[in-house]
Backbone atoms as SQL, in Angstrom:
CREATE TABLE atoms (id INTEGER PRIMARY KEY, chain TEXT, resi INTEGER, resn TEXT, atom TEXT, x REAL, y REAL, z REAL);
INSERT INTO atoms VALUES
  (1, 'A', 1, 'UNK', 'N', 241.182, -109.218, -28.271),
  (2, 'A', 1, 'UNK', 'CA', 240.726, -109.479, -26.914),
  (3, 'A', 1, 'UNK', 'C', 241.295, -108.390, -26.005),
  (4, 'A', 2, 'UNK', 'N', 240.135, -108.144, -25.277),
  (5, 'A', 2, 'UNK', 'CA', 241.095, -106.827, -24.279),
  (6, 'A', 2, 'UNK', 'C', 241.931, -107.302, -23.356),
  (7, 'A', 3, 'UNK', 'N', 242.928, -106.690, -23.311),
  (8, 'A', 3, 'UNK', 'CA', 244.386, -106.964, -21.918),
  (9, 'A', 3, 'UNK', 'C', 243.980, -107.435, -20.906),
  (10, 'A', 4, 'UNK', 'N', 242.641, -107.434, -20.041),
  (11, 'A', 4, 'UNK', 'CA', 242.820, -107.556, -18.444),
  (12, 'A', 4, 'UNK', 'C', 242.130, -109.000, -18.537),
  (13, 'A', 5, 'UNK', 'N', 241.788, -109.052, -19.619),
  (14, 'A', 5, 'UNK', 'CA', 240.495, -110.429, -19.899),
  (15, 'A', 5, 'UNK', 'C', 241.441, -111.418, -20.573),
  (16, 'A', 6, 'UNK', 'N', 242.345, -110.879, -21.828),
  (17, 'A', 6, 'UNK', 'CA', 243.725, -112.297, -21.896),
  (18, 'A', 6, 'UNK', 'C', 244.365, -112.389, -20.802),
  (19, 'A', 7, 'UNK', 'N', 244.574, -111.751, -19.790),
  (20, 'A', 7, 'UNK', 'CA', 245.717, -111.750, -18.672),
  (21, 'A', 7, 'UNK', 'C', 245.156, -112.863, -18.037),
  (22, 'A', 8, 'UNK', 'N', 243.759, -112.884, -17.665),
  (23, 'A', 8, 'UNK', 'CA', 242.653, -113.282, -16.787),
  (24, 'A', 8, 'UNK', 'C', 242.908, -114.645, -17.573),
  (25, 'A', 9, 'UNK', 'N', 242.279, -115.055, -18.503),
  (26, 'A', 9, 'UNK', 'CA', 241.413, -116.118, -19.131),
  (27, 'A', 9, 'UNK', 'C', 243.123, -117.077, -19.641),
  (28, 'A', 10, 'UNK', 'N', 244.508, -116.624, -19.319),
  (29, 'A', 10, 'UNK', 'CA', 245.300, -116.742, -19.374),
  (30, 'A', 10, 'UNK', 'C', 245.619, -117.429, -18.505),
  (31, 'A', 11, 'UNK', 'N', 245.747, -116.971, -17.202),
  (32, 'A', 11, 'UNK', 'CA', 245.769, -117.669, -15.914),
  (33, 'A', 11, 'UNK', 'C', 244.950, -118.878, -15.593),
  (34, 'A', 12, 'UNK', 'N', 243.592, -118.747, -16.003),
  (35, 'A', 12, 'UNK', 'CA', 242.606, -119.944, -15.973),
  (36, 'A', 12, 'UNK', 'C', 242.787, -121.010, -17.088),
  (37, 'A', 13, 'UNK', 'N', 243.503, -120.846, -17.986),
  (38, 'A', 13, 'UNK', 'CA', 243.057, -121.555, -19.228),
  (39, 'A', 13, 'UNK', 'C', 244.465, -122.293, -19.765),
  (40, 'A', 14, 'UNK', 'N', 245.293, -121.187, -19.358),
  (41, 'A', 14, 'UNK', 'CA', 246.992, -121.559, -20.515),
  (42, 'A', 14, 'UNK', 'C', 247.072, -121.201, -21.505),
  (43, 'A', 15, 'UNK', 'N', 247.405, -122.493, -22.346),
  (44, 'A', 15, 'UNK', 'CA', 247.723, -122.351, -23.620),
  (45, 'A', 15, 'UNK', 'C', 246.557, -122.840, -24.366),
  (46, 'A', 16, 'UNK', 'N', 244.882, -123.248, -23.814),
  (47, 'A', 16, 'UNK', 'CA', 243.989, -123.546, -24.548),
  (48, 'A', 16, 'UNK', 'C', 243.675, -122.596, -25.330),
  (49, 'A', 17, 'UNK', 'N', 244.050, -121.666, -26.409),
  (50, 'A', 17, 'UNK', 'CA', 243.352, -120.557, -27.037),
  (51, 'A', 17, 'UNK', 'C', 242.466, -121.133, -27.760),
  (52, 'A', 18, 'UNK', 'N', 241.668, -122.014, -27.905),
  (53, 'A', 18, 'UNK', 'CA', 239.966, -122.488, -28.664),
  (54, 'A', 18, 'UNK', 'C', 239.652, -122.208, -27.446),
  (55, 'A', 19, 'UNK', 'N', 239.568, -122.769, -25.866),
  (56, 'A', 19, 'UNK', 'CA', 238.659, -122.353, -24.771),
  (57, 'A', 19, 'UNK', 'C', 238.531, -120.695, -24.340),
  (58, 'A', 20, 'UNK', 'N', 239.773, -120.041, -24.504),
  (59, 'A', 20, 'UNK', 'CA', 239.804, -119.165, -24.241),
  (60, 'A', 20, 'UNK', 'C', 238.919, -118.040, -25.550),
  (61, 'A', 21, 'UNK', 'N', 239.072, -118.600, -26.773),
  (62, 'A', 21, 'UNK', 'CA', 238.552, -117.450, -27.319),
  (63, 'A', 21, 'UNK', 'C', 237.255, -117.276, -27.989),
  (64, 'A', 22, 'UNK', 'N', 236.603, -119.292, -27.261),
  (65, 'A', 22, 'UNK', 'CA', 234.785, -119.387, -26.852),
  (66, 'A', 22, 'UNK', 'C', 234.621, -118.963, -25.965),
  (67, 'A', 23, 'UNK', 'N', 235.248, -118.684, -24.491),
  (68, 'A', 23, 'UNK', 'CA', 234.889, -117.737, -23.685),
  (69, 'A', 23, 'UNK', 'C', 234.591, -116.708, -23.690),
  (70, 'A', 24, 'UNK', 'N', 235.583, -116.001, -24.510),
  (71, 'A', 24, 'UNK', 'CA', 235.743, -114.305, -24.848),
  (72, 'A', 24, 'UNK', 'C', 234.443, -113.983, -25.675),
  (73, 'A', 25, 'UNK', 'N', 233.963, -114.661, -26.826),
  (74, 'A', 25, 'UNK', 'CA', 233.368, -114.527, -28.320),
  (75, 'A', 25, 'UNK', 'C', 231.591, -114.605, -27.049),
  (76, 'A', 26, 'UNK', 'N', 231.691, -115.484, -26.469),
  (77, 'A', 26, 'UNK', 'CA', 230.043, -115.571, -25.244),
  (78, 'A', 26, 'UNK', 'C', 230.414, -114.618, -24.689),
  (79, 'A', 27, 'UNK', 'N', 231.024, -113.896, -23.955),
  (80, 'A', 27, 'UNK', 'CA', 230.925, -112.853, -23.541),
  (81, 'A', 27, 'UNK', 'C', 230.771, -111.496, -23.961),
  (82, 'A', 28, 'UNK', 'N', 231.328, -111.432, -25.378),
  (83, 'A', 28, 'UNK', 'CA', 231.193, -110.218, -26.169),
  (84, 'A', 28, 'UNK', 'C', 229.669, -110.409, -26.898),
  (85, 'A', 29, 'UNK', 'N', 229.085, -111.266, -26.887),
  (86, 'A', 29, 'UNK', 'CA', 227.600, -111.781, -27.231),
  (87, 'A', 29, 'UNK', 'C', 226.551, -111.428, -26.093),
  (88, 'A', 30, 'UNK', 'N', 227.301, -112.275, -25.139),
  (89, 'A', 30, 'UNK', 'CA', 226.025, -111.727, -24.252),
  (90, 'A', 30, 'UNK', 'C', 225.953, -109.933, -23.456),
  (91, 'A', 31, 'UNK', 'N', 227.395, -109.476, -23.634),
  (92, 'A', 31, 'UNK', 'CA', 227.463, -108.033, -23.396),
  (93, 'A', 31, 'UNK', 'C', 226.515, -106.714, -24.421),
  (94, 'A', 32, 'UNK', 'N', 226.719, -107.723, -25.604),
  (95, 'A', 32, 'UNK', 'CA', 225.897, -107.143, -26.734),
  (96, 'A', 32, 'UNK', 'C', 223.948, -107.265, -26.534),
  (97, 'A', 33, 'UNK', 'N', 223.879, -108.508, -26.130),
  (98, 'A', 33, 'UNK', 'CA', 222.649, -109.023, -25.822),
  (99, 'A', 33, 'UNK', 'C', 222.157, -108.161, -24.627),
  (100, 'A', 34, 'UNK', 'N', 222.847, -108.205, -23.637),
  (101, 'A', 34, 'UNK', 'CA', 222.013, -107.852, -22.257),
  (102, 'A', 34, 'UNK', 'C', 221.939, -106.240, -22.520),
  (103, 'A', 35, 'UNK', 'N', 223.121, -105.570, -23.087),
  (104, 'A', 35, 'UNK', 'CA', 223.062, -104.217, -23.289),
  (105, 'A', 35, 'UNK', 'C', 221.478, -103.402, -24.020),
  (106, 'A', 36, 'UNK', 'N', 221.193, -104.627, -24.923),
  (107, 'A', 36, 'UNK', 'CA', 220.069, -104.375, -25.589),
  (108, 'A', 36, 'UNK', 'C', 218.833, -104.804, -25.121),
  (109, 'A', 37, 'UNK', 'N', 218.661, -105.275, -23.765),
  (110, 'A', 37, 'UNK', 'CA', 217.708, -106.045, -22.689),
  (111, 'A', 37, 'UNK', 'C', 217.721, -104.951, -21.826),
  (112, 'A', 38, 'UNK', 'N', 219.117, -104.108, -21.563),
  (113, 'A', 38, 'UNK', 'CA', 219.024, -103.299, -20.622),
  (114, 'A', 38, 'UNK', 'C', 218.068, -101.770, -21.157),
  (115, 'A', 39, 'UNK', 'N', 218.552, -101.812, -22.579),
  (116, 'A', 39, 'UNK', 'CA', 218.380, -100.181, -23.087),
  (117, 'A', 39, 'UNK', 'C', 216.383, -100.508, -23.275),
  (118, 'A', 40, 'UNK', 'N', 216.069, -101.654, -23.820),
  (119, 'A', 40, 'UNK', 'CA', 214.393, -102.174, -23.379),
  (120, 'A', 40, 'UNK', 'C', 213.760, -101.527, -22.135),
  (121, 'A', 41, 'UNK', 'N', 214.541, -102.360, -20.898),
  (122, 'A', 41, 'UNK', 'CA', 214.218, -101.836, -19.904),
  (123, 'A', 41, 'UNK', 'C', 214.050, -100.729, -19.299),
  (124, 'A', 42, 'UNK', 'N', 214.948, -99.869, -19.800),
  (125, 'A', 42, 'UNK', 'CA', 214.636, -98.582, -19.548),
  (126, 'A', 42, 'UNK', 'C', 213.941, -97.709, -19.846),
  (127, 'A', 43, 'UNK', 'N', 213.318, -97.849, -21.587),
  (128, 'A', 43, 'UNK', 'CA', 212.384, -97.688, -22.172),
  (129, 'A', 43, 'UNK', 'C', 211.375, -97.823, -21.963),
  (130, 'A', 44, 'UNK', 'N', 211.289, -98.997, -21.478),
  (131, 'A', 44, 'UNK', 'CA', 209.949, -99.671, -20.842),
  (132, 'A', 44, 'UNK', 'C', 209.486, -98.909, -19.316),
  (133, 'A', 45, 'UNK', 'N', 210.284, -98.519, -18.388),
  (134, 'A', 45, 'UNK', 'CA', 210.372, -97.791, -17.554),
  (135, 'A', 45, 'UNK', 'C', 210.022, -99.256, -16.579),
  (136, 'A', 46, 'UNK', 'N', 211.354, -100.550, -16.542),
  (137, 'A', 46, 'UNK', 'CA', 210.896, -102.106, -15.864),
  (138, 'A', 46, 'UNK', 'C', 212.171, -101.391, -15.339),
  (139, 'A', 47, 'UNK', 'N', 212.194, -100.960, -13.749),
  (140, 'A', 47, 'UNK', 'CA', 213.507, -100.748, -12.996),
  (141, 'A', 47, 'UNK', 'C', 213.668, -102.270, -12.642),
  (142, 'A', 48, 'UNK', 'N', 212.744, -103.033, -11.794),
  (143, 'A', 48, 'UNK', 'CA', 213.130, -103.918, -11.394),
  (144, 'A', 48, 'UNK', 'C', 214.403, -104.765, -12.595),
  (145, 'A', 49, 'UNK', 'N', 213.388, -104.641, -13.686),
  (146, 'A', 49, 'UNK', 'CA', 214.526, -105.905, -14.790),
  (147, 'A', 49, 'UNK', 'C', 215.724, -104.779, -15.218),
  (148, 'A', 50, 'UNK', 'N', 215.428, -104.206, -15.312),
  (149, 'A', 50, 'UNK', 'CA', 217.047, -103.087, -15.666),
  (150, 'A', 50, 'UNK', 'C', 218.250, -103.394, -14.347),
  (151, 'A', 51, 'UNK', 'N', 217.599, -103.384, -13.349),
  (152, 'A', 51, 'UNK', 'CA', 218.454, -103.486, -11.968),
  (153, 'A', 51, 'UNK', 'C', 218.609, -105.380, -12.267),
  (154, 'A', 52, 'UNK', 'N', 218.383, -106.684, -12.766),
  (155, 'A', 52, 'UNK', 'CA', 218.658, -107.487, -12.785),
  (156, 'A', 52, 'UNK', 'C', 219.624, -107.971, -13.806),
  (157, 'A', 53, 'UNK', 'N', 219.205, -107.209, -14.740),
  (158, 'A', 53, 'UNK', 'CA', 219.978, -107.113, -16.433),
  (159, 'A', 53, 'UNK', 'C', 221.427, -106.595, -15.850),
  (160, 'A', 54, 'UNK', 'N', 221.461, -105.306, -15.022),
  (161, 'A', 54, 'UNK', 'CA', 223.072, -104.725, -15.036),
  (162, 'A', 54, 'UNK', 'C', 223.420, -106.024, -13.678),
  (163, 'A', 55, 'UNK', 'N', 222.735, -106.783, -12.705),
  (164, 'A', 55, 'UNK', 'CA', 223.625, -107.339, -11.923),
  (165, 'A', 55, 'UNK', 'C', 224.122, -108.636, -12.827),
  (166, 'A', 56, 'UNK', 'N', 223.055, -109.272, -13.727),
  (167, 'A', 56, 'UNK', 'CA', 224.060, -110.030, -14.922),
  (168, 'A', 56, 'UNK', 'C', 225.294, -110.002, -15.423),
  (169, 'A', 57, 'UNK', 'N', 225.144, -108.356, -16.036),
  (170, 'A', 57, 'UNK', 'CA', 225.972, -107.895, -16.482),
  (171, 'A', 57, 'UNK', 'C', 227.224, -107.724, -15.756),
  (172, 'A', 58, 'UNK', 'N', 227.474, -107.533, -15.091),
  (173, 'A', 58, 'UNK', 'CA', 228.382, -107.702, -13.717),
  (174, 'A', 58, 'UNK', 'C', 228.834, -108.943, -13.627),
  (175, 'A', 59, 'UNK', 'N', 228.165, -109.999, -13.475),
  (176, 'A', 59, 'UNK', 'CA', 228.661, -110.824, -13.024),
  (177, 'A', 59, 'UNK', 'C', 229.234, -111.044, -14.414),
  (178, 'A', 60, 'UNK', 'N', 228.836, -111.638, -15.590),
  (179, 'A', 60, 'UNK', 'CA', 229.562, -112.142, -16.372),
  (180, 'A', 60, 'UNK', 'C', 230.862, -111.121, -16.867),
  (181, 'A', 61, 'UNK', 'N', 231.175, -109.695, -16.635),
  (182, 'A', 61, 'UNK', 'CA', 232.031, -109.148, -16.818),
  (183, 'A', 61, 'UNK', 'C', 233.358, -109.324, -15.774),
  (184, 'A', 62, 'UNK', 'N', 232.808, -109.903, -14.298),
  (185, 'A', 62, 'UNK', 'CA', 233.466, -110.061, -13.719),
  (186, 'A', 62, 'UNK', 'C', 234.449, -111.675, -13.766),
  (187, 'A', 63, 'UNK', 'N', 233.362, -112.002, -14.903),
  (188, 'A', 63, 'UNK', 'CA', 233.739, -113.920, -15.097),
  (189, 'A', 63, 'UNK', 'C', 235.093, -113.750, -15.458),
  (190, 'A', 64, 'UNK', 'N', 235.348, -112.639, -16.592),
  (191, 'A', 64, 'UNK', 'CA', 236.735, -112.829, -17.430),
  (192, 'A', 64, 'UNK', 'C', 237.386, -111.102, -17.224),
  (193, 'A', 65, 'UNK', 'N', 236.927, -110.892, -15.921),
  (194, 'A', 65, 'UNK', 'CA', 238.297, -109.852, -15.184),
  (195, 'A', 65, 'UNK', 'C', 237.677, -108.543, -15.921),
  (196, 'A', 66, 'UNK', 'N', 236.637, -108.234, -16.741),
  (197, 'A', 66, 'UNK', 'CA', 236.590, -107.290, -17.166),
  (198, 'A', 66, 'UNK', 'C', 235.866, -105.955, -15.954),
  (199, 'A', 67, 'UNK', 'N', 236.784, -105.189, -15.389),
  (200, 'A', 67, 'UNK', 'CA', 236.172, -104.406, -14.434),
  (201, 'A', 67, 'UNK', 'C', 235.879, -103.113, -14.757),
  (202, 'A', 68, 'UNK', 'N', 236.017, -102.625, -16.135),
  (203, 'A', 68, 'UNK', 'CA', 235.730, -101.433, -16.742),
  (204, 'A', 68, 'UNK', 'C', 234.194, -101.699, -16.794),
  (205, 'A', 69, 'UNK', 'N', 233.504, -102.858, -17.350),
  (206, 'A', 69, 'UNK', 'CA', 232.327, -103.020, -17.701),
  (207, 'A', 69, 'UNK', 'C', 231.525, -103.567, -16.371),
  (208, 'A', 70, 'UNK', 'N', 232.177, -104.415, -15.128),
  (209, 'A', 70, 'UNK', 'CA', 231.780, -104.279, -13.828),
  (210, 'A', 70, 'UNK', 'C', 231.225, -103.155, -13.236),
  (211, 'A', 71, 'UNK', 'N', 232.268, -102.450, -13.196),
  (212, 'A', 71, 'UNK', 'CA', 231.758, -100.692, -12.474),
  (213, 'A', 71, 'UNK', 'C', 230.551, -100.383, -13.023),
  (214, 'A', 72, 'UNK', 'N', 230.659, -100.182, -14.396),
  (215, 'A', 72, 'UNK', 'CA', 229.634, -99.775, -15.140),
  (216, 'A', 72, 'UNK', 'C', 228.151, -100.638, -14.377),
  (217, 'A', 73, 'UNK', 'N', 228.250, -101.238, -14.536),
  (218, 'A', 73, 'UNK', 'CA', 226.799, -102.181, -14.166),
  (219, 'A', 73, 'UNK', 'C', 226.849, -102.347, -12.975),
  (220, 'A', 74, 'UNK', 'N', 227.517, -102.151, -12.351),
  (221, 'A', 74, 'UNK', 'CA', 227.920, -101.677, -10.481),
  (222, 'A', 74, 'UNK', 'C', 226.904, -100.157, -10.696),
  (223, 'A', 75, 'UNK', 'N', 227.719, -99.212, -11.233),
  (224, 'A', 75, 'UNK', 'CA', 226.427, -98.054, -10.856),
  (225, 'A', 75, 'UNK', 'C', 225.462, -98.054, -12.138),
  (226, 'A', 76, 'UNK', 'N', 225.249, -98.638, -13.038),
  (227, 'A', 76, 'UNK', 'CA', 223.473, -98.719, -13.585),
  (228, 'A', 76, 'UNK', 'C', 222.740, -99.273, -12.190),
  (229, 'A', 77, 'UNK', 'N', 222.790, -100.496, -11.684),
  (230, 'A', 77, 'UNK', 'CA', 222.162, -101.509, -10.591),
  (231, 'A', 77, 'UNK', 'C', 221.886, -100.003, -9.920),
  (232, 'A', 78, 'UNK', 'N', 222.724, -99.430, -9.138),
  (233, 'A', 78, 'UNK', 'CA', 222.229, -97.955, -8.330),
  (234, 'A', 78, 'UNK', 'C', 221.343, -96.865, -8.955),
  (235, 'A', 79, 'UNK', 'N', 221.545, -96.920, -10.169),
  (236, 'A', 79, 'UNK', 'CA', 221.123, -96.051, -11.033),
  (237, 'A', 79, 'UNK', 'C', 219.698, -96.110, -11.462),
  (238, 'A', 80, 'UNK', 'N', 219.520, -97.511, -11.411),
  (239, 'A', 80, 'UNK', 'CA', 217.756, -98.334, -11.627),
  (240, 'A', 80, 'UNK', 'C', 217.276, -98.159, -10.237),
  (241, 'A', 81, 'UNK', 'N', 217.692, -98.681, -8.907),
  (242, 'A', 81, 'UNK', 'CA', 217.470, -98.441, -7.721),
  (243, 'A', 81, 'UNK', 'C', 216.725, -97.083, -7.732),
  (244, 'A', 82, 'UNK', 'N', 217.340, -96.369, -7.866),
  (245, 'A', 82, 'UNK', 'CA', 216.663, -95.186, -7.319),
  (246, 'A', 82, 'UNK', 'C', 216.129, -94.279, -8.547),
  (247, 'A', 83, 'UNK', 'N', 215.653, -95.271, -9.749),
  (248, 'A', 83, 'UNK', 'CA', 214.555, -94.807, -10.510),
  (249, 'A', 83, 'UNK', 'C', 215.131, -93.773, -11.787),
  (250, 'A', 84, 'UNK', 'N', 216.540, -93.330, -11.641),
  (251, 'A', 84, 'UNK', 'CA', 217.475, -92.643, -12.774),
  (252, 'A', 84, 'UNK', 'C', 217.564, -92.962, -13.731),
  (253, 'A', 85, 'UNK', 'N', 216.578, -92.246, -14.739),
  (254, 'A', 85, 'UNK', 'CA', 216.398, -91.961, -16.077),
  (255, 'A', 85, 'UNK', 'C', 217.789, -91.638, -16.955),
  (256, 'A', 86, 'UNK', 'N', 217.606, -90.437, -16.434),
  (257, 'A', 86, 'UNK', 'CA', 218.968, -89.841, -16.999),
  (258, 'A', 86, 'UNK', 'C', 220.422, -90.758, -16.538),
  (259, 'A', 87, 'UNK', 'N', 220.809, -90.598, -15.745),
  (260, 'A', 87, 'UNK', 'CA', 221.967, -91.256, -15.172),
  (261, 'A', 87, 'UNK', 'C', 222.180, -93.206, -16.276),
  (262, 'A', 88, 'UNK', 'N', 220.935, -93.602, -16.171),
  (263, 'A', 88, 'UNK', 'CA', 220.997, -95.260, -16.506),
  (264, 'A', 88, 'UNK', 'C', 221.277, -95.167, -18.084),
  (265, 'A', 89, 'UNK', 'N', 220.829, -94.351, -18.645),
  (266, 'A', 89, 'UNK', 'CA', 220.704, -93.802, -20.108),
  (267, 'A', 89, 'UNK', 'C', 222.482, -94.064, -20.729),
  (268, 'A', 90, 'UNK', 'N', 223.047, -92.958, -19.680),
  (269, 'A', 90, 'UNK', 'CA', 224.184, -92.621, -19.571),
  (270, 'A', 90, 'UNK', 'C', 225.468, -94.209, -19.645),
  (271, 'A', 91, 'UNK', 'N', 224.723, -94.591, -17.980),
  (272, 'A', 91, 'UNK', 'CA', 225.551, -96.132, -18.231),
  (273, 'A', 91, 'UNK', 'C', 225.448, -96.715, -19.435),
  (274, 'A', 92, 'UNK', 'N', 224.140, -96.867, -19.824),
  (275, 'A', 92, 'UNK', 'CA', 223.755, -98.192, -20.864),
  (276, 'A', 92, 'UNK', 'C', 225.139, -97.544, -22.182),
  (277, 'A', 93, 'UNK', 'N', 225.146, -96.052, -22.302),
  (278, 'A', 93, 'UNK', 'CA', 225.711, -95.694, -23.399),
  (279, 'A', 93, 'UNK', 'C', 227.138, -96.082, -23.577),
  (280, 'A', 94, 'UNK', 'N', 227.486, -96.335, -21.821),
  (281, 'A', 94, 'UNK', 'CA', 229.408, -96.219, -21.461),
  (282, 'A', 94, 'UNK', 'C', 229.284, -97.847, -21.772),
  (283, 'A', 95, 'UNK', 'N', 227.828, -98.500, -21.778),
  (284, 'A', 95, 'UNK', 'CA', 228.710, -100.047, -21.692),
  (285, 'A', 95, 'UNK', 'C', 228.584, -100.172, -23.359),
  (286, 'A', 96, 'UNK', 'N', 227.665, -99.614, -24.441),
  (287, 'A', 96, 'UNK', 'CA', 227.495, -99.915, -25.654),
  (288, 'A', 96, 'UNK', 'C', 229.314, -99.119, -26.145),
  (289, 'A', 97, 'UNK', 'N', 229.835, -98.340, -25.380),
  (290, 'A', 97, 'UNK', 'CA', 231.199, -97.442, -25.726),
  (291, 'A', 97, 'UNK', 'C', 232.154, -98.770, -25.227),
  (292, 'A', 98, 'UNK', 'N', 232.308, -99.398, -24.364),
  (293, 'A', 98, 'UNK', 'CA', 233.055, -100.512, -23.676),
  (294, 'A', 98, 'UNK', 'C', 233.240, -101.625, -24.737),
  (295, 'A', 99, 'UNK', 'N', 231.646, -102.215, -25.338),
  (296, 'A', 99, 'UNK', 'CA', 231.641, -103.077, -26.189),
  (297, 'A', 99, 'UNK', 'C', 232.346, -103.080, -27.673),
  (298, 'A', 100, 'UNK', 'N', 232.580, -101.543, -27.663),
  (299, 'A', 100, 'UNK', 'CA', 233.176, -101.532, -29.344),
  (300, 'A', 100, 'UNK', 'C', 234.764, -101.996, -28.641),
  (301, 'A', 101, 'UNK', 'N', 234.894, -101.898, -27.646),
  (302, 'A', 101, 'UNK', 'CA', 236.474, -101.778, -27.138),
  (303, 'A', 101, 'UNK', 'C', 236.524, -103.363, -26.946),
  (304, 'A', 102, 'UNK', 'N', 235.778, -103.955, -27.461),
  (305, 'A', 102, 'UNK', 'CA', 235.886, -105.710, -26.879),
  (306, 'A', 102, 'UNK', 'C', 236.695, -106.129, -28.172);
């Protein structure tokens, strides 16, 4: 489990480690999932759903403190906004690089 997300899910949880590490295991699922909803979208050339996919993504990264993978989907969301091919490519790649780090 990464450091900022036991620190996090630590504070909320205690000593439940079964709650804490069904929390963690849905989140490393759906980071995997949406990443592959996002890299669709871009393909597809759907800004709108690429820009909804990374504010997901956000939020549930922000559920369990993870702000490496926040930022990230902080600037894809900008990155779909204003139609960036190249640039969103880039994110989708830093969050599939983030996920091996889960």
């Amino acid at each position: 489990m990464k450091e900022c997300c036991r620190k996090y899910l630590d504070l909320q949880f205690g000593d439940d480690e079964e709650i804490k590490t069904e929390i963690y295991e849905e989140y490393k699922n759906s980071m995997k999932a949406k990443t592959a909803e996002a890299t669709a979208s871009l393909e597809s050339g759907d800004w709108v759903a690429l820009d909804k996919i990374a504010h997901t993504i956000k939020g549930n990264a922000l559920a369990v403190d993870d702000k490496d993978m926040a930022d990230t989907a902080i600037d894809l969301r900008s990155q779909a906004k204003l139609h960036e091919a190249g640039a969103s490519e880039a994110d989708i790649a830093r969050m599939r690089e983030l996920i091996v780090g889960l």
